[in-house]
KOLGUKOL-314745 format. One record per residue: y, z, x of N, C-alpha, C, O, CB in turn. Coordinates in pm, whole numbers, plus 50000, padded with zeros to 5 digits. Each point is the difference from the previous one (the first is absolute). Last residue first. Glycine has a CB too. Example, Ala and Ser with C-alpha at 12.3 -4.5 7.8 and 13.67 -1.06 7.14 Angstrom:
BEGIN
+-------+-------+-------+-------+-------+-------+-------+-------+-------+-------+-------+-------+-------+-------+-------+
!   n.y !   n.z !   n.x !  ca.y !  ca.z !  ca.x !   c.y !   c.z !   c.x !   o.y !   o.z !   o.x !  cb.y !  cb.z !  cb.x !
+-------+-------+-------+-------+-------+-------+-------+-------+-------+-------+-------+-------+-------+-------+-------+
! 49775 ! 50708 ! 51285 ! 50119 ! 50006 ! 50082 ! 50109 ! 50073 ! 49923 ! 50111 ! 50017 ! 50051 ! 49826 ! 49768 ! 50067 !
! 49491 ! 50208 ! 49911 ! 50119 ! 50000 ! 49911 ! 50120 ! 50000 ! 50090 ! 49998 ! 50066 ! 50104 ! 49885 ! 50059 ! 49707 !
+-------+-------+-------+-------+-------+-------+-------+-------+-------+-------+-------+-------+-------+-------+-------+
# end
This chain:
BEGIN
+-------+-------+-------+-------+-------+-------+-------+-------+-------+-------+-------+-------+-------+-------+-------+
!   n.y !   n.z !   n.x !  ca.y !  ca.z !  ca.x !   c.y !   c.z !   c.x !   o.y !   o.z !   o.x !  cb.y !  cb.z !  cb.x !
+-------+-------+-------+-------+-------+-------+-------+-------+-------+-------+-------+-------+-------+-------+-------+
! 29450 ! 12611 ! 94693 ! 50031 ! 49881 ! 49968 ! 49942 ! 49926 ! 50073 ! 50015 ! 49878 ! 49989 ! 50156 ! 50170 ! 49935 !
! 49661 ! 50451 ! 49980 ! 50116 ! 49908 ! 50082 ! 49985 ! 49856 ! 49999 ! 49890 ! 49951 ! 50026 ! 50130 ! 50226 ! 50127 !
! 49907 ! 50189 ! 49426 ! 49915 ! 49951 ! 50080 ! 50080 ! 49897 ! 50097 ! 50071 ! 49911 ! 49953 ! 49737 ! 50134 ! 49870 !
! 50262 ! 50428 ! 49865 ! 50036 ! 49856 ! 50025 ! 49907 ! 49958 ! 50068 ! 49911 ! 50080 ! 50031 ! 50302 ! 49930 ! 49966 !
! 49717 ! 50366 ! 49664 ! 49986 ! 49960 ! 50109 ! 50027 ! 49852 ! 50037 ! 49939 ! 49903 ! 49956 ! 49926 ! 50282 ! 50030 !
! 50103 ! 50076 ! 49558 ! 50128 ! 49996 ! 50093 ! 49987 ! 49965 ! 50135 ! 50111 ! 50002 ! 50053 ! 49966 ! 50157 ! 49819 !
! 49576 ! 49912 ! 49852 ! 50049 ! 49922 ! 49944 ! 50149 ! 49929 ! 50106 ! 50038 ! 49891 ! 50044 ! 49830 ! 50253 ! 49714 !
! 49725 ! 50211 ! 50340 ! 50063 ! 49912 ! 50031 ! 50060 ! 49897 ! 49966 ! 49995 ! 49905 ! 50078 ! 49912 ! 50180 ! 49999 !
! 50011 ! 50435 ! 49832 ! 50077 ! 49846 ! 49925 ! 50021 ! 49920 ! 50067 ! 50118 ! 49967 ! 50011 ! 49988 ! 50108 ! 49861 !
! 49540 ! 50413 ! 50187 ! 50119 ! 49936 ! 50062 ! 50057 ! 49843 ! 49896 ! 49908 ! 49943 ! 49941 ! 49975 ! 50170 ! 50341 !
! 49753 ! 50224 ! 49591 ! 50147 ! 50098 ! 50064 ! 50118 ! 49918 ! 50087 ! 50112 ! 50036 ! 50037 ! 49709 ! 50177 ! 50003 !
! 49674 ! 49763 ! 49761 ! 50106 ! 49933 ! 49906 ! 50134 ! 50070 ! 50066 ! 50092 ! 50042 ! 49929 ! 49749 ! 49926 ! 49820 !
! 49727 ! 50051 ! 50452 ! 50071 ! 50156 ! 49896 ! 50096 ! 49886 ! 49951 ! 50098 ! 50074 ! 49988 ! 49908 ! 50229 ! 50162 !
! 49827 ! 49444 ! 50179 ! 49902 ! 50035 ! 49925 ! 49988 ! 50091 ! 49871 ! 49920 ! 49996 ! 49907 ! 50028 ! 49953 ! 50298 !
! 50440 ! 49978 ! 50151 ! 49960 ! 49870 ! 49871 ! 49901 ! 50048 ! 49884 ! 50021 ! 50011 ! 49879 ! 49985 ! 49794 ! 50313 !
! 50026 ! 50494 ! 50187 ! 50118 ! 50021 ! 49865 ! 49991 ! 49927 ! 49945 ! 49989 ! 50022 ! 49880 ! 50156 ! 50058 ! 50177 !
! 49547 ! 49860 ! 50273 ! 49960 ! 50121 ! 49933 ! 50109 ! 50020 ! 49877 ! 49971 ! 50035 ! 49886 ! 49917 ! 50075 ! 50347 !
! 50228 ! 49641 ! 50134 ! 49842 ! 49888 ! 49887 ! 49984 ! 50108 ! 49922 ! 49996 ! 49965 ! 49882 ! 49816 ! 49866 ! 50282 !
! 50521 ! 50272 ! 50145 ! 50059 ! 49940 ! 49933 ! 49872 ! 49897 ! 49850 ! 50003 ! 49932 ! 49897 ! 50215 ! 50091 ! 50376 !
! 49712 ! 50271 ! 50099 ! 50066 ! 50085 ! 49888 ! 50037 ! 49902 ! 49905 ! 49999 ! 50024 ! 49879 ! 50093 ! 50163 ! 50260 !
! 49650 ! 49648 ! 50185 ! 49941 ! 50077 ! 49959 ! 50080 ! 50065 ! 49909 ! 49945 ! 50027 ! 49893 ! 49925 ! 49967 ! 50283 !
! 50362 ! 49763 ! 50139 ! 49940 ! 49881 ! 49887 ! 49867 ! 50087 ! 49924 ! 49945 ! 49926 ! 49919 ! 50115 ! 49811 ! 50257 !
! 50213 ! 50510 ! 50162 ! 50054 ! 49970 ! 49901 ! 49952 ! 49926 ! 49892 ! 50023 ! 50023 ! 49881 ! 50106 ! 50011 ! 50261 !
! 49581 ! 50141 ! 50175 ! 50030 ! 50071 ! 49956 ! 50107 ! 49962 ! 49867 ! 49982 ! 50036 ! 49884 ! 49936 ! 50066 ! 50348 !
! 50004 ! 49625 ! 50123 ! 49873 ! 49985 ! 49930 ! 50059 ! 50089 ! 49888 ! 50044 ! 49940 ! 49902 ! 49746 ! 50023 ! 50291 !
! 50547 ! 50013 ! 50124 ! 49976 ! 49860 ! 49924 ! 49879 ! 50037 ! 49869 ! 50017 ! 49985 ! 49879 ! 50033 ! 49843 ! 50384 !
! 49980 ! 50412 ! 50130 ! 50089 ! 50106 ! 49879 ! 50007 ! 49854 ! 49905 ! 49981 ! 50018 ! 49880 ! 50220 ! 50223 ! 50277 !
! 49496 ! 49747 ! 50230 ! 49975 ! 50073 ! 49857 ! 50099 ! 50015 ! 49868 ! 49984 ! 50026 ! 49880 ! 49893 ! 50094 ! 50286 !
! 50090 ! 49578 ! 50305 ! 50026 ! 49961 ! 49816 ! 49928 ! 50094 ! 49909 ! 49948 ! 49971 ! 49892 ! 50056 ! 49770 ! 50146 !
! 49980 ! 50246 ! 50473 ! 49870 ! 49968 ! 49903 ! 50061 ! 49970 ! 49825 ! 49942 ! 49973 ! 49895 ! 49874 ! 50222 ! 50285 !
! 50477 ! 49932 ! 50215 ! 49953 ! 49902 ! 50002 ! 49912 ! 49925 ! 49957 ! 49985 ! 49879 ! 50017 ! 50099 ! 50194 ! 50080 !
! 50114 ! 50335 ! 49757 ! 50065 ! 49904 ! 49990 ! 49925 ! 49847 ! 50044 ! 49990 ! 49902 ! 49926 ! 50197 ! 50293 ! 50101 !
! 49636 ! 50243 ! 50068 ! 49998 ! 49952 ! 49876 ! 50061 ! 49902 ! 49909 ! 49961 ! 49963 ! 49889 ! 49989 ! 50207 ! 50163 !
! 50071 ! 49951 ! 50432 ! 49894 ! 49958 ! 49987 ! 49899 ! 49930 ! 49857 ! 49910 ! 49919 ! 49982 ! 50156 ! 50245 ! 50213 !
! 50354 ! 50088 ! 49883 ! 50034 ! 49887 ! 50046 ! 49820 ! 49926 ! 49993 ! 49979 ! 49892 ! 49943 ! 50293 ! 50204 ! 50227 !
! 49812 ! 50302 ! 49703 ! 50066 ! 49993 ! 49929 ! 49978 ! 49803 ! 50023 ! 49977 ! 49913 ! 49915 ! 50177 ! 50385 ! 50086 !
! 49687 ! 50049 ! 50268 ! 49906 ! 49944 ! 49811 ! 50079 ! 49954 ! 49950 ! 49962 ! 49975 ! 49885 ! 49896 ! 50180 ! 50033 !
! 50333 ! 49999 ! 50499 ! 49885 ! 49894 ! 50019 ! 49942 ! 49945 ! 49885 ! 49962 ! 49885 ! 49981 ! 49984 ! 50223 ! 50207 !
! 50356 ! 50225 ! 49759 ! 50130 ! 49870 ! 50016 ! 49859 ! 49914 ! 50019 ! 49984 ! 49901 ! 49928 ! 50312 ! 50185 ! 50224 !
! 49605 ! 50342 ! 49788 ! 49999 ! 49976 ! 49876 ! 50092 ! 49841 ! 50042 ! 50040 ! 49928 ! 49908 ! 49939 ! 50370 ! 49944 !
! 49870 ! 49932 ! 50497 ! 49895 ! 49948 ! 49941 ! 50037 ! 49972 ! 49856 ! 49914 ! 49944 ! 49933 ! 49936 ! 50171 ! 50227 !
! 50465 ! 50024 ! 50151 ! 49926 ! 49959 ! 50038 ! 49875 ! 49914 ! 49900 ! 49982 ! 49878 ! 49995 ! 50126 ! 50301 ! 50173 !
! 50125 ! 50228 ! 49722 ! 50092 ! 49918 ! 49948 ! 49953 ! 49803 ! 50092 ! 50037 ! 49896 ! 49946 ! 50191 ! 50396 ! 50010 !
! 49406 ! 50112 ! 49967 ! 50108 ! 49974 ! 50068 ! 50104 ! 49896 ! 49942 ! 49958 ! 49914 ! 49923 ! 49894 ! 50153 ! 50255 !
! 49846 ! 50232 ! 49497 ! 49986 ! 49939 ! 50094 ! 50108 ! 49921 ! 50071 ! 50094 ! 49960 ! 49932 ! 49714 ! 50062 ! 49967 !
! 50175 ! 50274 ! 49713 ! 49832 ! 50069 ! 50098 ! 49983 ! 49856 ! 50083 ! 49885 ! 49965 ! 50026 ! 49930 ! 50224 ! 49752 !
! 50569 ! 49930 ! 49936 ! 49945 ! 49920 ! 49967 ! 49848 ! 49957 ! 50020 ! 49916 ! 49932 ! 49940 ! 50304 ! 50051 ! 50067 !
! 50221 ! 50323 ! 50134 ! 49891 ! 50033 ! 49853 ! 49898 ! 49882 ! 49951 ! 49946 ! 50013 ! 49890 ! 50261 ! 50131 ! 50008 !
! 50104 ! 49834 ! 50461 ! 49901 ! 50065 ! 50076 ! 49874 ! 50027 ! 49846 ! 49878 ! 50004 ! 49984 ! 50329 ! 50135 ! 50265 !
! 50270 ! 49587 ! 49742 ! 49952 ! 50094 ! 50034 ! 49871 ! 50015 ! 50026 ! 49948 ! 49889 ! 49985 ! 50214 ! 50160 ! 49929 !
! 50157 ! 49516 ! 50245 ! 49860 ! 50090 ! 49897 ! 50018 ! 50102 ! 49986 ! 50059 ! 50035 ! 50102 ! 49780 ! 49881 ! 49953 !
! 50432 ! 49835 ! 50248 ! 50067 ! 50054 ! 49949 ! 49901 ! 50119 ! 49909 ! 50013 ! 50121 ! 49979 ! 50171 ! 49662 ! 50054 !
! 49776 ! 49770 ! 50200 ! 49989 ! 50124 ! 50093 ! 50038 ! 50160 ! 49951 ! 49990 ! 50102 ! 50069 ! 50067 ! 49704 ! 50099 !
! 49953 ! 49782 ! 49593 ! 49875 ! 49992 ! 50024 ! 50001 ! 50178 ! 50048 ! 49952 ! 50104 ! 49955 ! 50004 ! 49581 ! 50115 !
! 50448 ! 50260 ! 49607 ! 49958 ! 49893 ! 50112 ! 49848 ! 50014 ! 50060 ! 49951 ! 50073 ! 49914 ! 50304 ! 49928 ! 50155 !
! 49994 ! 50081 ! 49426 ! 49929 ! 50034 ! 50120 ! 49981 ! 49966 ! 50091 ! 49910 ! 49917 ! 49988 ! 50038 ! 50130 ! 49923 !
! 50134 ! 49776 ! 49653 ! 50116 ! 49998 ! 50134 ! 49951 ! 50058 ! 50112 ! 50009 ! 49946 ! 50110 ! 50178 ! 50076 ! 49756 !
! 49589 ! 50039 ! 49657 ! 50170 ! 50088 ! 50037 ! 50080 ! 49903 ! 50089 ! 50123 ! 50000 ! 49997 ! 49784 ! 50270 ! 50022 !
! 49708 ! 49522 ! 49815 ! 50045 ! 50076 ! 49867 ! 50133 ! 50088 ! 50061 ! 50111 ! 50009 ! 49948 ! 49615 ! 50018 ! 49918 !
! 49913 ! 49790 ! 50440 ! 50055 ! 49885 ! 49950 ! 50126 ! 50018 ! 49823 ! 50051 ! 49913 ! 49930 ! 49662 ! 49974 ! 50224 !
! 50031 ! 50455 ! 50132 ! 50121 ! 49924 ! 50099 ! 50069 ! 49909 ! 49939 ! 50120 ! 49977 ! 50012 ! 49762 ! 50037 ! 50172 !
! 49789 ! 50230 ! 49559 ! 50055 ! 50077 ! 50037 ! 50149 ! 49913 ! 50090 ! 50120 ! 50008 ! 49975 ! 49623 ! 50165 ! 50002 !
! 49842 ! 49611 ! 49956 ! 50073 ! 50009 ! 49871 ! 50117 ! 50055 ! 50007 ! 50098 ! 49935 ! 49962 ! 49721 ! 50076 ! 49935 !
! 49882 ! 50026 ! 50418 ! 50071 ! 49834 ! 49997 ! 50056 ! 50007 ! 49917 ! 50105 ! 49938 ! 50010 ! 49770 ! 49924 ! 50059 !
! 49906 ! 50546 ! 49960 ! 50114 ! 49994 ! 50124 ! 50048 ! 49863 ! 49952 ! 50121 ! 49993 ! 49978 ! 49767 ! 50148 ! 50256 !
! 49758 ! 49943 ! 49546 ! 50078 ! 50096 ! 49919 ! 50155 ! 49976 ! 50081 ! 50112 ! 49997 ! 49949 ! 49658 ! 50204 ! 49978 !
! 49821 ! 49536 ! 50227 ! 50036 ! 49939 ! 49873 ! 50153 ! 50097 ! 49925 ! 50088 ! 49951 ! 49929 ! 49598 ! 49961 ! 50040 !
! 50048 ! 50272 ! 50417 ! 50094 ! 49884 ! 50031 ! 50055 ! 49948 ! 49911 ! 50122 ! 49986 ! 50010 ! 49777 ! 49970 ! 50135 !
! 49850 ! 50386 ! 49760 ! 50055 ! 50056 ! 50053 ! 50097 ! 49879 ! 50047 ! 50121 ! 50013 ! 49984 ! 49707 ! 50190 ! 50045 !
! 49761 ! 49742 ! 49815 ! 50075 ! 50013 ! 49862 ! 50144 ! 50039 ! 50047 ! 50090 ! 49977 ! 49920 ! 49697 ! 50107 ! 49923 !
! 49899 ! 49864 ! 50514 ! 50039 ! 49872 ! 49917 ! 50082 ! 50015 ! 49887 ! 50085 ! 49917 ! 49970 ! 49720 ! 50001 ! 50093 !
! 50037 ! 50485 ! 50204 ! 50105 ! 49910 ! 50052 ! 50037 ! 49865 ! 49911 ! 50115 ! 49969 ! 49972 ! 49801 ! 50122 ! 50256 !
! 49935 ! 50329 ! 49453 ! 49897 ! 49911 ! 50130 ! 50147 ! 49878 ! 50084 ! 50089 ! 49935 ! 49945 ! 49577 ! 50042 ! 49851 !
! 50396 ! 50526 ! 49907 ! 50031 ! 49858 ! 49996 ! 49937 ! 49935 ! 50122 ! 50023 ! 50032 ! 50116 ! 50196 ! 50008 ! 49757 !
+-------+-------+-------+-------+-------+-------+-------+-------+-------+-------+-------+-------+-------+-------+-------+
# end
């Protein structure tokens, strides 16, 4: 597992149990350090944003989502 795929596996990992940063295991092939820096660095670039409006164009596209039901704020 290459460090990058390695951060993406850890963010997931923290963000899915609770985990605390300092906490990582080691199985991840990189510091609990460097998976909090990509993390934040990835935040500030609006990947996980990109990523969502990517899953979310890709399921429209599959006929997989109804936005029928979507409110819209007043």
């Amino acid at each position: 597992m290459g460090v990058v795929s390695g951060c993406v596996t850890a963010i997931i990992y923290v963000v899915t149990s609770g985990c605390t940063w300092r906490h990582l295991p080691p199985v991840f092939g990189a510091s609990w350090q460097t998976v909090h820096r990509r993390f934040s660095e990835w935040t500030a670039a609006r990947v996980w944003a990109k990523l969502h409006r990517l899953a979310l164009d890709e399921r429209s596209a599959r006929g997989e989502l109804d936005w029928s039901s979507v409110q819209s704020t007043p």
